[in-house]
C-alpha positions in Angstrom: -79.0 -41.9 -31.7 -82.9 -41.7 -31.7 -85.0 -41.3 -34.8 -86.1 -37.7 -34.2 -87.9 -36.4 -37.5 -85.9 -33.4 -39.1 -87.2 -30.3 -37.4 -89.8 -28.3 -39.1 -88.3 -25.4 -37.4 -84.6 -25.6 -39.7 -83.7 -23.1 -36.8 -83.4 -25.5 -34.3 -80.5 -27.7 -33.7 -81.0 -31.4 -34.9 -78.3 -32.5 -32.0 -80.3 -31.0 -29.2 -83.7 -32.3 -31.2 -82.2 -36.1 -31.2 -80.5 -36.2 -27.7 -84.4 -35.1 -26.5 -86.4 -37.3 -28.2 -83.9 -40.5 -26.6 -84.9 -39.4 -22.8 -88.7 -40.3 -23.8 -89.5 -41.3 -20.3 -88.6 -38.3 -18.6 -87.3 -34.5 -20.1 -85.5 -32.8 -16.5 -85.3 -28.9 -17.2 -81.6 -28.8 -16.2 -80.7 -31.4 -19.2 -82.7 -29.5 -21.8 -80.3 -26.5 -20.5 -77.1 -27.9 -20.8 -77.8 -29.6 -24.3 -78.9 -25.9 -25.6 -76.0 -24.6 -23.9 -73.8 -27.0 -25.8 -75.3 -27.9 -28.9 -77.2 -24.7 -30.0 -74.7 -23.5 -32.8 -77.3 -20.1 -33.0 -76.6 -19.1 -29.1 -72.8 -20.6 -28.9 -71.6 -16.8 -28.8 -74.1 -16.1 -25.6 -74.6 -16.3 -22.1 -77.1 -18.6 -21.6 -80.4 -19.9 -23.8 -83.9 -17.6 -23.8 -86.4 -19.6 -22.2 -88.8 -19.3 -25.3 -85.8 -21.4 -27.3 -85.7 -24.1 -24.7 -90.0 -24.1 -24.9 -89.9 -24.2 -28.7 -87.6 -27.3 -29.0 -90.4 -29.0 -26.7 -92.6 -27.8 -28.8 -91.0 -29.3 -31.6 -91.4 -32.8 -30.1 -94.6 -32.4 -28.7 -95.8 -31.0 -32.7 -93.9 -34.9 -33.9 -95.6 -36.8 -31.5 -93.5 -36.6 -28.0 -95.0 -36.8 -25.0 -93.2 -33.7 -23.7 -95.1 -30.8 -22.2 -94.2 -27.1 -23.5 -95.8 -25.9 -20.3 -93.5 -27.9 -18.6 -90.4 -26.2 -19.3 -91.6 -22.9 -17.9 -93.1 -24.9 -14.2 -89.7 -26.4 -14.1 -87.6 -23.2 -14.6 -90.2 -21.9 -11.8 -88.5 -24.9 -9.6 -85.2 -24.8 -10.5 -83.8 -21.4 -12.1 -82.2 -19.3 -9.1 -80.9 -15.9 -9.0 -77.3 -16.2 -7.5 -74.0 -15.6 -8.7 -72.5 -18.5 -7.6 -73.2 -22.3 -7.2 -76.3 -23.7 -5.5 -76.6 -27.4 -6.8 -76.7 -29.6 -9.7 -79.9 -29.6 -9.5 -80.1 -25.8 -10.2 -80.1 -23.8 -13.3 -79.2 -20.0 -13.3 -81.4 -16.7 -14.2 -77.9 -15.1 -16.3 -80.0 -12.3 -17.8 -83.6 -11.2 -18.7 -85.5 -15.0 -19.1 -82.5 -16.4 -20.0 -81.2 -19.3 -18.5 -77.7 -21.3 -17.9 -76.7 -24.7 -16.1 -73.6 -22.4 -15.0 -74.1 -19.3 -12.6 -73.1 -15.9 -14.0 -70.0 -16.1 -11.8 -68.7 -19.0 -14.0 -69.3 -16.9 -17.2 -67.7 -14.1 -15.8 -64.9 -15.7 -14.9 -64.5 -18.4 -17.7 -66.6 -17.4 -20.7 -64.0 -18.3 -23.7 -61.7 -19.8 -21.8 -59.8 -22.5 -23.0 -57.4 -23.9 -20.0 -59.1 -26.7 -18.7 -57.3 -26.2 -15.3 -58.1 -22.7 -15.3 -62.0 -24.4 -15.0 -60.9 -26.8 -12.2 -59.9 -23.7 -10.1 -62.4 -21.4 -10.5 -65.0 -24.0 -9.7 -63.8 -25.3 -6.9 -62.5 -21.9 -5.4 -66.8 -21.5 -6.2 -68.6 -24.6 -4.8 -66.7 -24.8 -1.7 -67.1 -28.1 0.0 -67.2 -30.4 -3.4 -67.4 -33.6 -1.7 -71.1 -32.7 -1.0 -71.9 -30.0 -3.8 -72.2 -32.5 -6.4 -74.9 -35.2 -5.8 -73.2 -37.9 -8.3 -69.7 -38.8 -9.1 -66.9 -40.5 -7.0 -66.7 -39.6 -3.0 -64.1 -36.7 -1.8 -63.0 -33.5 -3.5 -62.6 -32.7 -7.0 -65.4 -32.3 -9.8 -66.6 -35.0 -11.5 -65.7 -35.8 -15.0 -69.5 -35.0 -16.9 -69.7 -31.7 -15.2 -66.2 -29.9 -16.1 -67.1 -31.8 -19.9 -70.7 -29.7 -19.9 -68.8 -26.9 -18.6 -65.9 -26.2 -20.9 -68.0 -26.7 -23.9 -70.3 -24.7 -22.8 -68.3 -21.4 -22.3 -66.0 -22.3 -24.9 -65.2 -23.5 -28.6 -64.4 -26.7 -27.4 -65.7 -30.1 -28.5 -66.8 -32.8 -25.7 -63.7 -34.6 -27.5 -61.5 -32.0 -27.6 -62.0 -31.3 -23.3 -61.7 -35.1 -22.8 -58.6 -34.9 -24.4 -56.9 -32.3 -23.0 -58.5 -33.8 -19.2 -56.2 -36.5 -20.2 -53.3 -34.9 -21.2 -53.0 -32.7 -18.3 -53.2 -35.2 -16.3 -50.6 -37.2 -18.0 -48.5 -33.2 -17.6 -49.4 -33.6 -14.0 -51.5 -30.8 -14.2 -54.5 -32.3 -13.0 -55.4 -35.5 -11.1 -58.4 -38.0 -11.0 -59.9 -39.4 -7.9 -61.4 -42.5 -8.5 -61.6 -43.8 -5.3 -64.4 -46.8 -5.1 -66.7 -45.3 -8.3 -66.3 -45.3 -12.0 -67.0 -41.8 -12.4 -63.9 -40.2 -11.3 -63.5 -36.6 -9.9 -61.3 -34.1 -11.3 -59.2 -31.8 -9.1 -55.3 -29.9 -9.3 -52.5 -32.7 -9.1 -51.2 -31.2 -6.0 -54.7 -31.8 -4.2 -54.8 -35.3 -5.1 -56.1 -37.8 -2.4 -56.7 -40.9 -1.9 -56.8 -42.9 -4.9 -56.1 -40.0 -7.2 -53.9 -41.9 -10.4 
């Protein structure tokens, strides 16, 4: 953990604050979206962050001595936010309503928002990205999702904890609900049992 002064904002969520202030060499738009996304207890119950959230936690560091630009936020969502309904790349983020932003496109929320059944996330992502061995730019080769993208996602859209979805990732895979493709890289990819290839355990 880093030693990220209390906010002077109380508003703000101390978890988001923290994880922040620990990337001091570099603040990527999409991270600063899926932390809000996950950790924000005041938007947990909607689609997405409003931009001017995601610029006032800069903000916030940038007021305690940061080196993070508030400007920044709104050139990078320039870059990165897309309008689409489905997936583009990880290295996208998602217009999912008036300047509000998600790390998930809308067709994910619509789909998924509450949703519980980690396998129910499995399939509707893949069913949405199409060729997964080359729509996500880290992780284990062939198809499946890998582990730190189906994690962001369930909490996101749900209740979940990061401990509760690595959890039940286990446990349906121990059902045979879901396998792990770990073929040749430590970051395995998740994808239905009866998909499983190569080194899939």
């Amino acid at each position: 953990m880093s030693d990220a002064p209390p906010p002077s904002n109380p508003d703000l969520s101390e978890t988001v604050l923290d994880e922040l202030a620990g990337r001091r060499e570099s603040l990527l738009v999409g991270d600063l979206v899926i932390l809000a996304e996950q950790y924000d207890e005041e938007y947990a119950d909607e689609r997405g962050v409003p931009v001017d959230r995601l610029v006032a936690y800069v903000e916030e560091l940038a007021r305690n001595g940061y080196s993070f630009d508030p400007d920044g936020v709104r050139e990078g969502l320039d870059e990165k936010a897309v309008e689409s309904d489905s997936f583009v790349s990880t290295d996208n983020v998602y217009w999912v309503g008036e300047d509000r932003v998600s790390a998930f496109p809308p067709r994910w929320h619509d789909e998924l928002e509450g949703e519980t059944d980690v396998a129910r996330y499995v399939e509707v992502i893949l069913d949405d990205v199409d060729d997964s061995r080359s729509a996500f730019d880290h992780g284990g080769a062939g198809r499946g999702i890998p582990v730190q993208d189906l994690v962001n996602a369930v909490v996101a859209m749900s209740e979940m904890t990061r401990e509760q979805v690595t959890t039940e990732i286990r446990h349906l895979h121990n059902e045979g609900v879901l396998a792990e493709n770990t073929s040749q890289h430590p970051e395995a990819r998740v994808l239905p049992a009866d998909e499983g290839e190569g080194d899939a355990s």
